[in-house]
C-alpha positions in Angstrom: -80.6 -53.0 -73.9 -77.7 -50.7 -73.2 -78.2 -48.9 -69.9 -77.8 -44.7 -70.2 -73.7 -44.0 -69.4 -73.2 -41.3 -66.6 -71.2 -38.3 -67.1 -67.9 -38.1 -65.5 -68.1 -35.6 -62.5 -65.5 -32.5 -62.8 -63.2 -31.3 -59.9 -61.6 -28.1 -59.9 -58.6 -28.6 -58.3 -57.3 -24.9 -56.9 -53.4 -25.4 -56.6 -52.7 -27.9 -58.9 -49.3 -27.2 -60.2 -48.6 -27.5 -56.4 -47.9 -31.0 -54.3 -51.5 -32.0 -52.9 -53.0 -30.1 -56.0 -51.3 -32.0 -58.6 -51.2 -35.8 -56.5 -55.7 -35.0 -55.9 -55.7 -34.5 -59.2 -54.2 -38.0 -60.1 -56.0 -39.6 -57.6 -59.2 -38.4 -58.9 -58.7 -38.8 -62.9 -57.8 -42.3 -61.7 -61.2 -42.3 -60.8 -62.6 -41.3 -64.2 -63.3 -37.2 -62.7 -62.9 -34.8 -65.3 -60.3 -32.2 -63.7 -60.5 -28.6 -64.4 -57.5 -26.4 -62.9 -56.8 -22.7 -62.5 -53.7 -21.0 -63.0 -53.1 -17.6 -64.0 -50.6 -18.8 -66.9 -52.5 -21.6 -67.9 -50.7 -22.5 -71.1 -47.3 -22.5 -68.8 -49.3 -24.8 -66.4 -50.2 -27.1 -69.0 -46.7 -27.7 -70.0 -45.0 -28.1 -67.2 -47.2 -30.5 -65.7 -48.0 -32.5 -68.8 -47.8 -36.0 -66.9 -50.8 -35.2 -65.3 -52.6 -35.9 -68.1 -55.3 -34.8 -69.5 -56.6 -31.6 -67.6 -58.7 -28.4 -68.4 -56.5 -25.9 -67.4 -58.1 -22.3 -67.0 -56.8 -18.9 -66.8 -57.9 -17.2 -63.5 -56.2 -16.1 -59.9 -57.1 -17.9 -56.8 -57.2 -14.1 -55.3 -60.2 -13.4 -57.6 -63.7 -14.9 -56.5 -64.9 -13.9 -59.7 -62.4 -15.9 -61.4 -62.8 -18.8 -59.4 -66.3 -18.9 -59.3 -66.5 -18.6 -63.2 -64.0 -21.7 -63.3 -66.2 -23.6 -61.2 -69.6 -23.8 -63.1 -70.6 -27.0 -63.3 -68.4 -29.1 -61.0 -69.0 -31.0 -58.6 -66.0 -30.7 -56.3 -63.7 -27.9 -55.6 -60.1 -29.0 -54.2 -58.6 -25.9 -52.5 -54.8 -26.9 -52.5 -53.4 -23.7 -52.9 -50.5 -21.6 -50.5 -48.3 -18.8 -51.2 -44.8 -20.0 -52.4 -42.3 -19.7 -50.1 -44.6 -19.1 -47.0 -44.1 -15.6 -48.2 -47.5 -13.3 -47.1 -49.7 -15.7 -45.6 -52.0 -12.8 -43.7 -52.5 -11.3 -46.9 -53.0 -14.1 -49.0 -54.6 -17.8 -47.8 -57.9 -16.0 -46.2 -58.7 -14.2 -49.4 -58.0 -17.4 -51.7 -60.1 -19.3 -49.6 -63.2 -16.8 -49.6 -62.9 -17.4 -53.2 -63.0 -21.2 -53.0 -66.0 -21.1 -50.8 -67.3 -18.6 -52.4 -67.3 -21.0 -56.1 -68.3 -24.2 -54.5 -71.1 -22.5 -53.0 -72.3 -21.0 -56.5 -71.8 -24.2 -58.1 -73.0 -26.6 -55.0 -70.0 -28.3 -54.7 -68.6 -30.2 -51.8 -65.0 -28.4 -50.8 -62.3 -30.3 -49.9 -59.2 -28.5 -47.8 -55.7 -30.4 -47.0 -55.7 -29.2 -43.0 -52.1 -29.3 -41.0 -50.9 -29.6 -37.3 -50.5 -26.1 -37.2 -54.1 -25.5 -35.4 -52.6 -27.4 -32.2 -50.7 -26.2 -29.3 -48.4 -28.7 -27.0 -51.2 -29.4 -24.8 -52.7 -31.6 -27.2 -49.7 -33.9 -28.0 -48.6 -36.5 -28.5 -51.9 -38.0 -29.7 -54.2 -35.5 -31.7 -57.4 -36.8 -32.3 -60.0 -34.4 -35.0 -62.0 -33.1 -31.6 -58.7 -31.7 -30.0 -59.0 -27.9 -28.6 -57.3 -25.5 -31.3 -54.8 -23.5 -29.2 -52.2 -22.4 -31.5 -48.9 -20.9 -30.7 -48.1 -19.3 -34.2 -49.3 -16.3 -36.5 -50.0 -19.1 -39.5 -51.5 -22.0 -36.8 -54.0 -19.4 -35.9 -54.6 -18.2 -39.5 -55.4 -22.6 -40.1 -57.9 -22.1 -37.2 -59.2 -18.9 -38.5 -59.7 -21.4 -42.5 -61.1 -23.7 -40.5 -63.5 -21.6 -38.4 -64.9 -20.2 -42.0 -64.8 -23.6 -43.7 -67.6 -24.8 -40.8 -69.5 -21.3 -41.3 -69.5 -22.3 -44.9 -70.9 -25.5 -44.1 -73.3 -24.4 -42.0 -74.1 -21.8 -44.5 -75.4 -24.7 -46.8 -71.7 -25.5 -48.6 -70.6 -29.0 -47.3 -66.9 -29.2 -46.3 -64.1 -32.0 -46.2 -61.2 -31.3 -44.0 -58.3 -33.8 -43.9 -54.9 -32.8 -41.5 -51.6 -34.6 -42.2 -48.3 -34.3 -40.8 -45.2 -32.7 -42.8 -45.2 -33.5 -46.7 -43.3 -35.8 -48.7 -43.8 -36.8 -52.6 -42.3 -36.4 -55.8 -43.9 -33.3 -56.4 -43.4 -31.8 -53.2 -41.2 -28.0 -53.9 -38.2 -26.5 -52.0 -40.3 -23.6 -50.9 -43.1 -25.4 -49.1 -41.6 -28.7 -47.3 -39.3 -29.3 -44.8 -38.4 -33.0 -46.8 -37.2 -30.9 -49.6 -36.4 -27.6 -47.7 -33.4 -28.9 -45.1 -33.3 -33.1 -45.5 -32.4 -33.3 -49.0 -31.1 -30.9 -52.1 -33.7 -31.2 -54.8 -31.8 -31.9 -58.1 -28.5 -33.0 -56.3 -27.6 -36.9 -55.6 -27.9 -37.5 -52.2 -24.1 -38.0 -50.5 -26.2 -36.6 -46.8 -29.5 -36.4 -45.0 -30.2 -34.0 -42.7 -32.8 -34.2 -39.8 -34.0 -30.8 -38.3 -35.3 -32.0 -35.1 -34.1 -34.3 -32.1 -33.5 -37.7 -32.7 -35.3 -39.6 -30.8 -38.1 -37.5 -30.6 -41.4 -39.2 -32.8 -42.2 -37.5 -35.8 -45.4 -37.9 -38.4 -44.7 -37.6 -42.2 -47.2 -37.7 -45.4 -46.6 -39.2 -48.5 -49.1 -36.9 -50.8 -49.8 -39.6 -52.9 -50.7 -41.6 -50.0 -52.7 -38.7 -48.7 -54.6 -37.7 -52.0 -55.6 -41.3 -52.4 -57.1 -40.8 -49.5 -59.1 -37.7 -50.0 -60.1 -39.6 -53.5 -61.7 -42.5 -51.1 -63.2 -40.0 -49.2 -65.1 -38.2 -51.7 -65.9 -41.6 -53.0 -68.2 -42.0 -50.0 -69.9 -38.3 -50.7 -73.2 -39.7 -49.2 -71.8 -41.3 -46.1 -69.8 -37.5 -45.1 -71.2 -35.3 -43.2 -71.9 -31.5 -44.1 -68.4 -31.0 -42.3 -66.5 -34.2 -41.6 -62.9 -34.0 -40.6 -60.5 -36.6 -40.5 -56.8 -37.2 -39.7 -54.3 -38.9 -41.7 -51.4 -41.2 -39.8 -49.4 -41.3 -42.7 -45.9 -42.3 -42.2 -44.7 -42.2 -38.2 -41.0 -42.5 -36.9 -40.6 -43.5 -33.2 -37.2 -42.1 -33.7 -37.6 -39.0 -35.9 -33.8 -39.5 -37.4 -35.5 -43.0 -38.5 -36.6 -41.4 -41.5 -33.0 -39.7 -42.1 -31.6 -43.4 -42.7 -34.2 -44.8 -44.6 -33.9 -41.4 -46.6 -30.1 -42.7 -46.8 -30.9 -46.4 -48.0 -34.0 -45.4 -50.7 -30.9 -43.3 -52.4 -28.6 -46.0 -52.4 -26.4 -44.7 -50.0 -27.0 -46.3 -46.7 -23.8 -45.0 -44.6 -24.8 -41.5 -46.0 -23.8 -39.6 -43.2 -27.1 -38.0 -40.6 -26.5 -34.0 -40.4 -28.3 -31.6 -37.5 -29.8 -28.7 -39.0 -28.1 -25.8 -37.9 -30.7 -23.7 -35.7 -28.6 -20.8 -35.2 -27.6 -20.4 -38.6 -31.2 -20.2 -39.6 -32.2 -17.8 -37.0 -29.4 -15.2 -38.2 -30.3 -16.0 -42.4 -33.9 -15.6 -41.4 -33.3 -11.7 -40.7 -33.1 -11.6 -44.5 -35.7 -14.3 -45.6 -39.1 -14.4 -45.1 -39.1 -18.3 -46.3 -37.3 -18.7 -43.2 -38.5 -16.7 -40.9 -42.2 -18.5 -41.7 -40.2 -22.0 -41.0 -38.8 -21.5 -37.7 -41.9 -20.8 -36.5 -42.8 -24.5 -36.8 -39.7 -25.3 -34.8 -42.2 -26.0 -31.5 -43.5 -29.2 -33.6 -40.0 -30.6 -34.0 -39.6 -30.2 -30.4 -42.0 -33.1 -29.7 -43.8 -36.1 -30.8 -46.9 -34.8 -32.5 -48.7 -38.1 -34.1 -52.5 -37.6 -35.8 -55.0 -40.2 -34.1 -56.6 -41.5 -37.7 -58.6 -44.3 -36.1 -62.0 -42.1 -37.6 -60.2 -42.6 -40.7 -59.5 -46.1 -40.6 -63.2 -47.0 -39.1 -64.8 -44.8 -41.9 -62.6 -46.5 -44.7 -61.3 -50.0 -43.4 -57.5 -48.7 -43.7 -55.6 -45.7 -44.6 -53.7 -46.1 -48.0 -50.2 -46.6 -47.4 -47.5 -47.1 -49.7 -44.2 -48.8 -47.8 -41.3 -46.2 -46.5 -38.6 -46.9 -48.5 -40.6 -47.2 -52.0 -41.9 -43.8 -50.8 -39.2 -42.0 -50.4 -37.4 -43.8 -53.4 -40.3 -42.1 -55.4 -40.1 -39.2 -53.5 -36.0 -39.0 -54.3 -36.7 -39.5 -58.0 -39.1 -36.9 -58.4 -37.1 -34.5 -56.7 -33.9 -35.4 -59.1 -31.9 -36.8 -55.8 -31.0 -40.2 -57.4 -28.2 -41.1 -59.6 -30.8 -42.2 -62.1 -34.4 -41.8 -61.7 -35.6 -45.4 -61.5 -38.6 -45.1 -59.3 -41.9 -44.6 -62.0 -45.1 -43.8 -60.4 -46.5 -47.1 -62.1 -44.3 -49.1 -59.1 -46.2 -47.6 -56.4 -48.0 -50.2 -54.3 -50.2 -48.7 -51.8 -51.5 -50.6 -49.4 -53.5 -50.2 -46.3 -52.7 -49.3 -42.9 -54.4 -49.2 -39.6 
């Protein structure tokens, strides 16, 4: 007798030319999800990230609900992934695309997953932030992540169930120039690596995520739908340094050049360039989480899940380096990632 096949479930992944976007996306077709992603060039979209496969790419702006709520009918799961490039116009721009996420997983009766930072926490709270920590920010964009996260749980409430999952600073082979500090100060994307540089001090604890490691996660997650709650949070541990230069050497040794020499960023500098960038001016005000350790708690994670997925440093950042063109040849293929688990 053959038994009645299930339909794949569909995803609309909001963001997905982006880092998170694009690795949730992999995570979850590795799953057998049917992604749908919106993009207001769509046949641009689809070529330039052809190696994710095979994906439903739809024309629409994350600034329209309309057009996000039409992309949505009939999934399942909306991923809401997407930032302004460059950090440029956050007031103007994350609360809007995010009334237009909720606003399509609520028409279709999806569960909505959001990638949360550290940016909600103030000082007080560190070194060891656990998901229950008071939200004190110190900056215009940490309280704009409390203000997304104070409508994600109204949403919630409102009868739209919510996923929110922090990690620390991004790292992957997708990962842009505009919106990480990996590819923003410690290396040059498309330029062999001769020097790494660390922007903060260097023995002050530091806590990285590799976004593949981080969308497996979230793919985990939402494989346990009926064990979440109608707003669960969780926090990822990712990748930790003791010593925040530690990840400035193995940065060094994944490239191939071990004595590379470890460069300070150059503060001043950045405060006098920042006059005429906004990208910058948005940057420095992170500096306070450079300053000192600030390490997620994800022992809710690893209780709900057994272990976080974690794939080892070096082959991290070796994959990370190749993506981001920073090898002498690119010899790092996703297919060698080994991700293992980590308490």
């Amino acid at each position: 007798m053959n038994m009645p096949q299930t339909a794949p479930k569909t995803a609309l992944v909001i963001g997905a030319t982006g880092g998170i976007g694009s690795e949730t996306a992999l995570a979850l077709l590795a799953r057998g999800w049917k992604i749908r992603a919106l993009n207001r060039n769509p046949a641009r979209a689809a070529r330039d990230m052809a190696h994710l496969g095979n994906i439903e790419w739809v024309k629409g702006d994350a600034m329209s609900p309309a057009d996000v709520i039409a992309a949505a009918k009939g999934v399942s799961l909306v991923v809401h992934a997407a930032n302004p490039p460059g950090y440029k116009n956050w007031v103007g721009t994350v609360l809007p695309m995010l009334e237009s996420s909720i606003a399509a997983a609520k028409s279709a009766g999806a569960r909505l997953v959001f990638p949360g930072a550290v940016y909600n926490f103030g000082p007080e709270t560190f070194p060891l932030v656990d998901e229950t920590a008071p939200q004190r920010p110190r900056t215009r964009k940490g309280a704009l992540r409390v203000a997304m996260e104070q409508r994600l749980k109204a949403a919630s409430e409102e009868g739209t169930p919510v996923l929110i999952v922090r990690a620390g600073d991004f790292f992957g082979p997708c990962s842009t120039g505009n919106n990480t500090w990996f590819s923003a100060a410690l290396v040059k994307p498309g330029k062999p690596v001769r020097s790494v540089t660390y922007p903060g001090p260097h023995k002050v604890g530091h806590a990285w995520a590799f976004v593949p490691d981080l969308a497996e996660t979230i793919a985990r997650l939402v494989d346990r739908e009926a064990d979440l709650g109608a707003f669960d949070v969780f926090h990822f541990g990712g990748h930790w340094f003791d010593k925040g230069v530690d990840i400035a050497h193995a940065t060094a040794r994944a490239a191939g050049v071990p004595d590379a020499p470890i460069k300070r960023l150059p503060w001043p500098a950045l405060y006098l360039a920042a006059l005429f960038s906004e990208t910058l001016r948005e940057m420095l005000e992170m500096r306070y989480l450079w300053k000192k350790p600030v390490q997620l708690d994800n022992r809710k994670l690893v209780a709900f899940l057994g272990h976080e997925p974690h794939t080892p440093t070096e082959q991290a950042l070796r994959v990370t380096l190749a993506g981001l063109g920073c090898l002498e040849t690119s010899s790092a293929p996703r297919a060698q990632l080994a991700i293992e688990g980590k308490a």
